[in-house]
Structure formats: C-alpha cells, structure tokens
C-alpha positions as CSV (number, residue, x, y, z in Angstrom):
1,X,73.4,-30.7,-54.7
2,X,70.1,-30.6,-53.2
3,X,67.8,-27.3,-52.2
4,X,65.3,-27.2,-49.4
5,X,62.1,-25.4,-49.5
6,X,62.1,-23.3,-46.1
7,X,58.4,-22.8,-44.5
8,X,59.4,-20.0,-41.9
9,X,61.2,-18.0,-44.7
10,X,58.1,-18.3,-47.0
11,X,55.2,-17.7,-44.5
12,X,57.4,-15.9,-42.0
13,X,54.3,-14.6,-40.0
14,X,53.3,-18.5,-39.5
15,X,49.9,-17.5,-41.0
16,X,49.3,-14.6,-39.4
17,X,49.8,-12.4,-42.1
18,X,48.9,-14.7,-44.9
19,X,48.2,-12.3,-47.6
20,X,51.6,-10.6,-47.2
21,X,53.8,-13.3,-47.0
22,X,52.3,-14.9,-49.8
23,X,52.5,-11.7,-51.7
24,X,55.8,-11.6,-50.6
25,X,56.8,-15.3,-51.4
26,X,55.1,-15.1,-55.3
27,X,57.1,-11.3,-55.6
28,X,60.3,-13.5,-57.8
29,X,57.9,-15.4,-59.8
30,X,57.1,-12.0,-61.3
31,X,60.6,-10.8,-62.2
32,X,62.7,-14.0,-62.7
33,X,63.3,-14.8,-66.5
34,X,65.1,-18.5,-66.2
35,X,64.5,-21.3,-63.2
36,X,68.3,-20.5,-62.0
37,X,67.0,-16.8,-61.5
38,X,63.7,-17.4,-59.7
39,X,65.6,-20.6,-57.4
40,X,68.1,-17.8,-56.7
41,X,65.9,-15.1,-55.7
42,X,63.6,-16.8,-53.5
43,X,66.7,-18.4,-52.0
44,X,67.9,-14.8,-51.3
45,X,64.4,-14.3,-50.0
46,X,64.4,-17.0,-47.4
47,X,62.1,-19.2,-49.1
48,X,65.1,-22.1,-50.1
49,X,68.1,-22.3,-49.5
50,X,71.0,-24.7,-49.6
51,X,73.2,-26.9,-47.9
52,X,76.0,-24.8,-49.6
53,X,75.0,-21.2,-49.6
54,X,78.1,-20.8,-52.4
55,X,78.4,-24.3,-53.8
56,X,76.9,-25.6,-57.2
57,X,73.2,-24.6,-58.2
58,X,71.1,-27.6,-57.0
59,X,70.3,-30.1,-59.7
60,X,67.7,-31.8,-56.9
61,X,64.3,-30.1,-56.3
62,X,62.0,-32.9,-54.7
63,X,60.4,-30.1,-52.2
64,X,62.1,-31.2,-48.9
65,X,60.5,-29.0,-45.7
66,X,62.5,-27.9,-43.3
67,X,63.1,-24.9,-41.0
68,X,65.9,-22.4,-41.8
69,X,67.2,-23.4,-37.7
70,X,67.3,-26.8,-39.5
71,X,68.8,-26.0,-42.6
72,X,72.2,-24.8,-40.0
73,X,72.0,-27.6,-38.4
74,X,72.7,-29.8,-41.5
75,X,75.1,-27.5,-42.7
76,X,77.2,-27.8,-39.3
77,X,77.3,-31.4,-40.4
78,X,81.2,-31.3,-41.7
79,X,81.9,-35.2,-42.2
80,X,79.8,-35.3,-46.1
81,X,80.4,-38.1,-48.2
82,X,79.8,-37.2,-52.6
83,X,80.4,-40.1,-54.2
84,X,76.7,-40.3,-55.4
85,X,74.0,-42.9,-54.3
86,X,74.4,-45.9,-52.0
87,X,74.2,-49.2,-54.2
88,X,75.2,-52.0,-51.4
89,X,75.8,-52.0,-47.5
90,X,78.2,-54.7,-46.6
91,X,79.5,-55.8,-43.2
92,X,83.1,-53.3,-43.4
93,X,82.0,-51.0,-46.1
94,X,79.3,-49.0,-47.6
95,X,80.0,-48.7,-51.3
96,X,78.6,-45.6,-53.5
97,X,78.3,-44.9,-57.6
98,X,81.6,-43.2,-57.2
99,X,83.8,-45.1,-54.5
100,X,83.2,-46.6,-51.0
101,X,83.2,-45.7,-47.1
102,X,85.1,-47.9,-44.1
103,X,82.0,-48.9,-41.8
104,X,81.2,-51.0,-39.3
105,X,78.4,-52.2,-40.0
106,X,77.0,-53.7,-36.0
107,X,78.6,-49.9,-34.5
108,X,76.4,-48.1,-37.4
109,X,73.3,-46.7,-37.7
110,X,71.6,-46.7,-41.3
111,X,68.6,-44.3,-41.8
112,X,67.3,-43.9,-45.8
113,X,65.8,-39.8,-46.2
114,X,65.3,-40.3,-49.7
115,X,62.3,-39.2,-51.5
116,X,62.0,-41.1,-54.8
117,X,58.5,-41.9,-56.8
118,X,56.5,-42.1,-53.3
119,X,53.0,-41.0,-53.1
120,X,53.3,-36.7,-53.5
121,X,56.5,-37.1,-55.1
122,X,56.1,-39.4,-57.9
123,X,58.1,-38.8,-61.0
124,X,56.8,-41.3,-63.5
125,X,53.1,-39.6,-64.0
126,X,52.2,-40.6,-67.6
127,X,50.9,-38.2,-70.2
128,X,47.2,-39.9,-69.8
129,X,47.3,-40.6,-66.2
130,X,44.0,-38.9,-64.5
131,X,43.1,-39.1,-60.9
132,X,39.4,-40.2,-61.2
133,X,38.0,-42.6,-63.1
134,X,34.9,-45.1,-62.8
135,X,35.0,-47.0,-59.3
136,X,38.6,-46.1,-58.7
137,X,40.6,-42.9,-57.2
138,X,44.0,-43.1,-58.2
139,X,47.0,-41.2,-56.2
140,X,50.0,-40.3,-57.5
141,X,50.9,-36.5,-58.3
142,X,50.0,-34.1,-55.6
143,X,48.5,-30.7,-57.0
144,X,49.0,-28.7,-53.9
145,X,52.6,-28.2,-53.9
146,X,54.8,-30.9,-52.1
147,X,51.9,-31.7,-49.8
148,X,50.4,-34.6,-50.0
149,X,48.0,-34.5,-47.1
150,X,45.8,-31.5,-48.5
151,X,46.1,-33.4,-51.8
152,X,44.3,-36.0,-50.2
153,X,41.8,-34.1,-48.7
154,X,41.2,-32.3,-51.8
155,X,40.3,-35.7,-53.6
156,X,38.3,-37.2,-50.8
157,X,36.5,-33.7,-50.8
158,X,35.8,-33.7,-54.6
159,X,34.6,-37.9,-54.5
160,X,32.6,-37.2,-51.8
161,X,30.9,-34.1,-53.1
162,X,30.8,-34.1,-56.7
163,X,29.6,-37.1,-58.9
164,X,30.8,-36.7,-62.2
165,X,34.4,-37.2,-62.8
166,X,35.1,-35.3,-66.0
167,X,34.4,-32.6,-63.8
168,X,36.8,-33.9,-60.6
169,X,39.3,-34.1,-63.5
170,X,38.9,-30.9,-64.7
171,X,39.6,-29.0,-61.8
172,X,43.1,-30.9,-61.0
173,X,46.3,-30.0,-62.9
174,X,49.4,-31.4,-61.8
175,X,52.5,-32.2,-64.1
176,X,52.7,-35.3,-66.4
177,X,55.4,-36.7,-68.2
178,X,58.8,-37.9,-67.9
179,X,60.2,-34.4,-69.3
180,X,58.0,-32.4,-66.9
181,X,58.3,-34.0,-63.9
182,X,61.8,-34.8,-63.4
183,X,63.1,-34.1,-60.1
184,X,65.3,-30.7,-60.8
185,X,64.4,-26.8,-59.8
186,X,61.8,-26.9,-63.0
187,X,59.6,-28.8,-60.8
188,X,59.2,-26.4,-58.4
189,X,58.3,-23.6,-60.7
190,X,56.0,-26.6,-62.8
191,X,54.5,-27.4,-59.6
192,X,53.7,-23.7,-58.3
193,X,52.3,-23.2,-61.8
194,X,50.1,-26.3,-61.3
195,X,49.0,-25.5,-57.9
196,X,47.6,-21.7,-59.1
197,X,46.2,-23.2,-61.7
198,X,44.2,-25.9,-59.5
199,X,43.0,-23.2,-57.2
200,X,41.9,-21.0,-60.2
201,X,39.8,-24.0,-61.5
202,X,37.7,-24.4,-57.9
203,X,36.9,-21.3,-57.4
204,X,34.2,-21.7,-60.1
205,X,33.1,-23.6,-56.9
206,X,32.5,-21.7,-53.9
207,X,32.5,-24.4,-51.5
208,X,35.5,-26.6,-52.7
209,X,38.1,-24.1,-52.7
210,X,37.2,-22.4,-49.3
211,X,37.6,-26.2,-48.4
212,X,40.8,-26.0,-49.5
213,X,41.9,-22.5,-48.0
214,X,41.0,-22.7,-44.6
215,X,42.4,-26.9,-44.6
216,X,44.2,-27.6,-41.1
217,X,46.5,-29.8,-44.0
218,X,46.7,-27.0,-45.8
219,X,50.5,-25.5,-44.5
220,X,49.9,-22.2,-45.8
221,X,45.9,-21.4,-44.8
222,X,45.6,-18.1,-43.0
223,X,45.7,-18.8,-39.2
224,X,42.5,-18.7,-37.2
225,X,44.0,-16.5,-34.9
C-alpha cells in the first residue's frame, strides 16, 4: 500500500497564502508522537492520502505528487491486481511475486510508474556519500523534499557561486544510509527534517536561500501574484 503526497491539500491557496498553508501543513509535525500519527494526521489534513482511505497503513512513501482530483480517479480504478511486483511479461501472461494475470500481450498496453533508486529518489546513499567534491558534482539524494529540479538548481547555484566545497557540503543535509532511507513513511518525516535543516544552514547566506525561496522549481515558493 502506497500513500501519495497531495500538493493542493498542502498549499491549498496555490501560493497565494504561503505562510498559512505552510503553517498549516507543518501544524502535525508539532503534535504527532510516532510516523503512523503524523502520516495520519496530515492525511486527515489533505496533505496525503491513500488509494484506500480505510485499507492498511502504507508501507510505501517514495513522495509521489498528485492532485487530490487525481487521487479519485485512481481510486475509481476497481480492476487492482496485489500479488506484488511484476518479474516477467510473456506473450499470454504477466506473472507477479505472488501469482500471474491472463494477458494478451499484442491487445495490451505496458506502462512502468515505478520510482526506484532514480535521481531524487535514490535509496542506496552511503554513509560517506557527499555531493561536492574536487572537479566532480555528484547527484543522488535530493535535499528539497521529493523535488529534484530545485535540488538541482540548488547545486548549480552553490558550484557556481561558492568555491570551496566543505562549505557547499556543509549547507546540504539529506538522509544517508540504508536504515534511513528506505522507502517507507520514515522517509517522509526524514526528508522534511532534512529539508528544514538545509534551509536553516543557507540562511547564514542571504543570497542562496532567497535563491531558493522565490525558485520557479521551487513547488512551494510564495506566488508572485
């Protein structure tokens, strides 16, 4: 079971209101005591949800971004399959971990919406593994929480404007280690953690978190408007 992170339930105000809805979206952190609480209460706050509102907690968190419109869409989807991953695809059946599905395979339409150990989402960050180093940049973890694009920009920003790279280093956190980053709801707490943390290290610099903040890849930067 997986659970979707919902952007119109977290920044309802689409950036209009930033300060409140992130006020608003932070408000669980505060109160929650385990993972299962926090997941719970921001899913009763519209900021995840689901594809069973009353099914099993999710044991998947890998940050997937949808709409709440969406999110009813793919539960109105009533043929599921749970018989765990797809191993093989042959021409009259598609066999999973746990059993196999009739197919046709020329009448059928495969399309793979996994997310597993690609750029922004990699789960095999090792304890040393640092994202500058002499004559190389090196991507992997994404700081900024399931975005990869600001991430991005964050690191071209800090190559292109600061020359030492102890201090680059020092002003990324992101989650290492096979225990830490496994793909369950501790990652999204981990990674929120991570994320404040990174933005409480650049604003010793002026310039590099406003770069940041007011990011067109940033999802959640107040709206010019």
């Amino acid at each position: 079971m997986s659970g979707f992170f919902l952007r119109d339930g977290a920044w309802p105000s689409n950036g209009r209101e930033w300060y409140k809805d992130t006020d608003r979206f932070l408000l669980p952190f505060l109160s929650a005591k385990s993972v299962k609480d926090l997941f719970l209460a921001m899913e009763k706050y519209g900021s995840v949800g689901r594809l069973q509102p009353e099914g099993a907690f999710p044991e998947v968190c890998k940050g997937a971004t949808i709409d709440t419109e969406e999110l009813q869409k793919l539960r109105s989807i009533k043929d599921v399959v749970r018989l765990g991953r797809v191993t093989s695809i042959g021409p009259d059946s598609m066999i999973l971990e746990r059993g196999s599905v009739p197919i046709a395979a020329n009448e059928t339409l495969f399309v793979d919406c996994m997310a597993e150990n690609f750029y922004g989402y990699a789960s095999n960050i090792h304890e040393k593994f640092t994202i500058f180093e002499p004559g190389r940049v090196n991507l992997g973890p994404s700081p900024l929480v399931f975005n990869p694009s600001c991430s991005s920009s964050l690191f071209a920003y800090l190559e292109a404007n600061f020359s030492d790279d102890a201090i680059k280093n020092e002003v990324i956190y992101f989650l290492k280690g096979k225990k830490h980053t496994e793909t369950t709801p501790k990652l999204l707490l981990g990674s929120f953690l991570a994320q404040l943390k990174t933005l409480q290290a650049l604003g010793k610099y002026g310039p590099a978190v406003q770069f940041v903040l007011q990011s067109r890849t940033n999802q959640d930067a107040p709206s010019p408007d």
